[in-house]
Structures are given as structure tokens and as C-alpha cells.
C-alpha positions in Angstrom: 3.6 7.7 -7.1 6.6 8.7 -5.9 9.5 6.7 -5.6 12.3 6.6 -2.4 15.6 5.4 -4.4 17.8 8.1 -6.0 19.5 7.4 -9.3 21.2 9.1 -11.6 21.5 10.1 -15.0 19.6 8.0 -18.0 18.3 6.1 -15.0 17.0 8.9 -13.5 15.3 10.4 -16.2 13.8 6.3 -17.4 12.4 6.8 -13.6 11.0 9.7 -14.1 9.8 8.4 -17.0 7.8 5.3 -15.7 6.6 7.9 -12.4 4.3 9.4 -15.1 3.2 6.8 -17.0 2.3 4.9 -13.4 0.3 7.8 -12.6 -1.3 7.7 -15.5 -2.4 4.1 -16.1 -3.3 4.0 -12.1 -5.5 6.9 -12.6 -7.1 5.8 -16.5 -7.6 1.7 -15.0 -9.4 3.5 -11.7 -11.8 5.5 -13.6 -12.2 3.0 -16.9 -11.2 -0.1 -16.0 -8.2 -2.3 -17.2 -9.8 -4.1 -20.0 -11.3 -0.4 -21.1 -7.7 1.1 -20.7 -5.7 1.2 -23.9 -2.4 1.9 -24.2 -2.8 5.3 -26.3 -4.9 6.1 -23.5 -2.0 5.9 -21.2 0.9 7.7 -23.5 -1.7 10.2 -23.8 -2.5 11.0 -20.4 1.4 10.8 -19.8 2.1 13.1 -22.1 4.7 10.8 -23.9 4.9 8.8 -27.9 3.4 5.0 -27.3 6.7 4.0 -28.3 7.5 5.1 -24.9 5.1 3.0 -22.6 6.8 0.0 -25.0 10.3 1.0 -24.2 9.6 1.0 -20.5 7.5 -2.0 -20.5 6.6 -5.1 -22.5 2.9 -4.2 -21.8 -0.1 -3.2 -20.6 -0.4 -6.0 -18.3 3.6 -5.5 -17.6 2.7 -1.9 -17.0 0.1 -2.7 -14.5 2.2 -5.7 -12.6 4.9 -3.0 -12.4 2.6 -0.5 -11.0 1.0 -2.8 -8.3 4.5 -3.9 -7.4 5.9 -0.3 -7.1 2.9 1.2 -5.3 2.7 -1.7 -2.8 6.3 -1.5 -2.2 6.1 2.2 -1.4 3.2 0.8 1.3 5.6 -1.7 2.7 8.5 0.7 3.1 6.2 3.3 4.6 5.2 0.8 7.2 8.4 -0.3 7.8 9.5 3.0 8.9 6.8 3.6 10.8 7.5 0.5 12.9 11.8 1.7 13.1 10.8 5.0 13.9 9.1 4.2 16.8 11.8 1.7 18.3 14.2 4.5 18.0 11.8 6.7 20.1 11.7 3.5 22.7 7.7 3.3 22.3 6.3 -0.5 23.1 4.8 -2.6 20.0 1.2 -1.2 20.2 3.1 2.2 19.6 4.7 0.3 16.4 1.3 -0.6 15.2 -0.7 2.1 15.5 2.1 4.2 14.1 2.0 1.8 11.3 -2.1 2.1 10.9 -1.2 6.3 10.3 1.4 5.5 8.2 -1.0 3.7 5.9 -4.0 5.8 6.2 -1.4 8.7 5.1 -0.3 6.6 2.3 -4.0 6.0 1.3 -5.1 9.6 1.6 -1.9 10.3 -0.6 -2.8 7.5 -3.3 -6.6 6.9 -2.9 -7.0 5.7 -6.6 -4.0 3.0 -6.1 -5.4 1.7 -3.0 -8.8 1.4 -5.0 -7.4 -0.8 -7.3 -5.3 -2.7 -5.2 -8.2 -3.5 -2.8 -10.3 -4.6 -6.0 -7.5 -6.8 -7.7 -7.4 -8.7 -4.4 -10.6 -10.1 -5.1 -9.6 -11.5 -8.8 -7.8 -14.4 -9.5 -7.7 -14.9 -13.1 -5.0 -12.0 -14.0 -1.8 -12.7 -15.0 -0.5 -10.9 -12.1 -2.4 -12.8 -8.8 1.3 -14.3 -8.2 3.0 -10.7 -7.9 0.1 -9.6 -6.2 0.2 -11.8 -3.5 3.9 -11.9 -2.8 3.7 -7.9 -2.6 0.3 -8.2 -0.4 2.7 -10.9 1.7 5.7 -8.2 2.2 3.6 -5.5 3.7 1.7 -8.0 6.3 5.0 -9.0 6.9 6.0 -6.2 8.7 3.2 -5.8 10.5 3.6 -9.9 11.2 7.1 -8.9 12.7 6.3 -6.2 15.2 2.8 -9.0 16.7 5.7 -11.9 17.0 8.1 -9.4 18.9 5.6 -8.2 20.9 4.6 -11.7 21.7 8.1 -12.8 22.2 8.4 -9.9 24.8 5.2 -10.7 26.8 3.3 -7.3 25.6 1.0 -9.3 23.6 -0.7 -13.0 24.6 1.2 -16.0 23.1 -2.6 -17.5 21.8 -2.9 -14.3 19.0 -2.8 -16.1 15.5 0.0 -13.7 14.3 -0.8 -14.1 11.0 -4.5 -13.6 10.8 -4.5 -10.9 13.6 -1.7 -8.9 10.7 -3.8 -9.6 7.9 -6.9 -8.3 9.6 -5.3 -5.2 10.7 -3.7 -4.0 7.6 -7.0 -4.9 5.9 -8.6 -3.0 8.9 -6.9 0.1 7.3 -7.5 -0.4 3.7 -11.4 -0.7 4.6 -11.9 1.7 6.8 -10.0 4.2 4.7 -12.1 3.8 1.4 -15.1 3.9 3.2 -13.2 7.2 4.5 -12.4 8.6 1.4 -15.3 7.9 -0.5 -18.6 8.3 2.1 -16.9 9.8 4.8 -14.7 12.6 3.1 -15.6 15.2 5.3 -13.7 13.3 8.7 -9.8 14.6 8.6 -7.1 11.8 8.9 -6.5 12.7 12.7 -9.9 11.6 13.3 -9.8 8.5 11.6 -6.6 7.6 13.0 -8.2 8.1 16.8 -11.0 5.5 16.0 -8.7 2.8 14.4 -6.2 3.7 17.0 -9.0 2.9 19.8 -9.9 -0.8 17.6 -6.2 -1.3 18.5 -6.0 -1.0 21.7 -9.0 -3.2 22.6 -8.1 -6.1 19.9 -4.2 -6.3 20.5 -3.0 -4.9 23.4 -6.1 -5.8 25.6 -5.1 -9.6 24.3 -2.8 -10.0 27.1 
């Protein structure tokens, strides 16, 4: 999993680093398991000494918080581009949305084992981590929060949507409908899927005038 910041140096190489050992624990936890995942498992599979996961983080569980925290943050940032780029190109709020609903679907496609976890760690509330989860989960409906209370504020959308329940339902919209995609569906390209949550759009959002 990628990241968008550009460092330099020591810190450059310690994020390079971490990249590998997130792709490696994200990939080990969706095929095993957390509990089943051991550390050696993980500086293994990254190709680096155990001393290394260690150095980069306190442990496993730190690992994992760090990974949900990074990969939901690359999420966030892609949506929040999504929703920019399309007020620089002048499109209405709908446009910000389903731009926003590609921009996660390509995210998905990109990091299906990620989003498999995530969605599955939503349901648990006895890990050490529910508190990061939540206030990462929080930042990406946030954006999607922002472009229903502009739209509303600039009568393209009907004052009575419950802003935050209509964002939470169409961010987890996406995250549905793409597993269900990517694991029973595989053979439907991301164009396609795209055109039928675009078309859920336009009849729960902007026909809520």
C-alpha cells in the first residue's frame, strides 16, 4: 500500500520499510487471520530480520493499528481528491459523489485484501484498536459528509437528508457492493460497477430534492 508523502533519506528508506511489512501482515492476517498471524510470519513474508518489524513497531497489534490507520487514510485522501477534482472541473455535488464512489471502487480493486479486513474489523469491538478504527472510519465519511451538507446548503439536495446516515450508507454502499464484486462477481470490469452504483445515486440523492 502505497503511500502519497515524499520523504527523504533514513525516512525514506524506514517508509519503505514499513510499505512491505504492511503488505505483508495485510496480506498473512487476510488469508490466516490475526490471532493465527505471527510475527516471524510477517518478517518472513517481508523479506526482513524480526528485529525489524520491532524496530518499526512496538507490535503486532501496533503493526495492524498502523496498517488500518495508513490504508484508511489512503481511502480518505483518495476521496478527498475525487470530491476537489471535480469542483475544479465546475461539476454539481452529485458529480462529487459519484466521482467519489469510483474513487473508492478503484481503491478497492487496488487493495481488495485491505478492504476485506477493514470491512470485517468493523464488526469487532473487543480489539485494542476499535478507537483508531472508528476515528479513521469517521474521517473518510467525513468527506463524503461535507460534499451532502454543501449540496444541501446550495439547494441541490433536500434539507430533510440525515447527512450523516445518508454518508455512512453510501460509503458502505461501496465497500459492499465491491466485495461482493470482487469475490462472486469478478468477471464484471470496474466501469460496469461504477454505472450501477452510479444509477443508486442518482435515484437516492439527487432525486431527494
Amino acid at each position: 500500500m502505497e503511500s502519497s508523502s515524499a520523504t527523504s533519506g533514513g525516512s525514506t528508506r524506514r517508509e519503505a520499510t514499513r510499505q512491505k511489512l504492511y503488505e505483508a501482515a495485510v496480506t498473512l492476517i487476510a488469508e490466516q487471520g490475526f490471532s493465527a498471524t505471527t510475527v516471524d510470519e510477517i518478517a518472513e513474508r517481508a523479506g526482513v530480520a524480526k528485529g525489524t518489524v520491532y524496530y518499526n513497531f512496538a507490535s503486532k497489534s501496533v503493526l495492524f493499528e498502523e496498517l488500518l490507520r495508513h490504508g484508511v487514510g489512503l481511502l480518505t485522501a483518495s476521496l478527498r481528491d475525487a470530491a476537489e477534482r471535480t469542483a475544479r472541473e465546475g461539476g454539481t455535488k452529485v458529480d462529487a459523489l459519484d466521482a467519489m464512489i469510483r474513487a473508492g471502487l478503484v481503491f478497492i480493486d487496488r487493495y481488495p485484501a485491505f478492504t476485506q479486513l477493514y470491512v470485517a474489523e468493523l464488526w469487532r469491538t473487543n480489539r485494542t484498536w476499535q478507537s483508531t478504527l472508528m476515528v479513521v472510519r469517521q474521517q473518510a465519511v467525513a468527506v463524503v459528509e461535507d460534499a451532502l451538507r454543501e449540496g444541501v446548503a446550495g439547494g441541490e439536495f433536500s434539507e430533510e437528508i440525515d447527512v450523516p446516515l445518508t454518508a455512512s450508507a453510501l460509503v458502505g454502499m461501496v465497500l459492499v457492493a465491491a466485495l461482493d464484486w470482487k469475490s462472486f462477481q469478478p468477471e464484471r470490469s470496474l466501469d460496469d460497477v461504477h454505472a450501477a452504483l452510479s444509477r443508486l445515486l442518482q435515484g437516492r440523492v439527487s432525486g431527494c430534492r
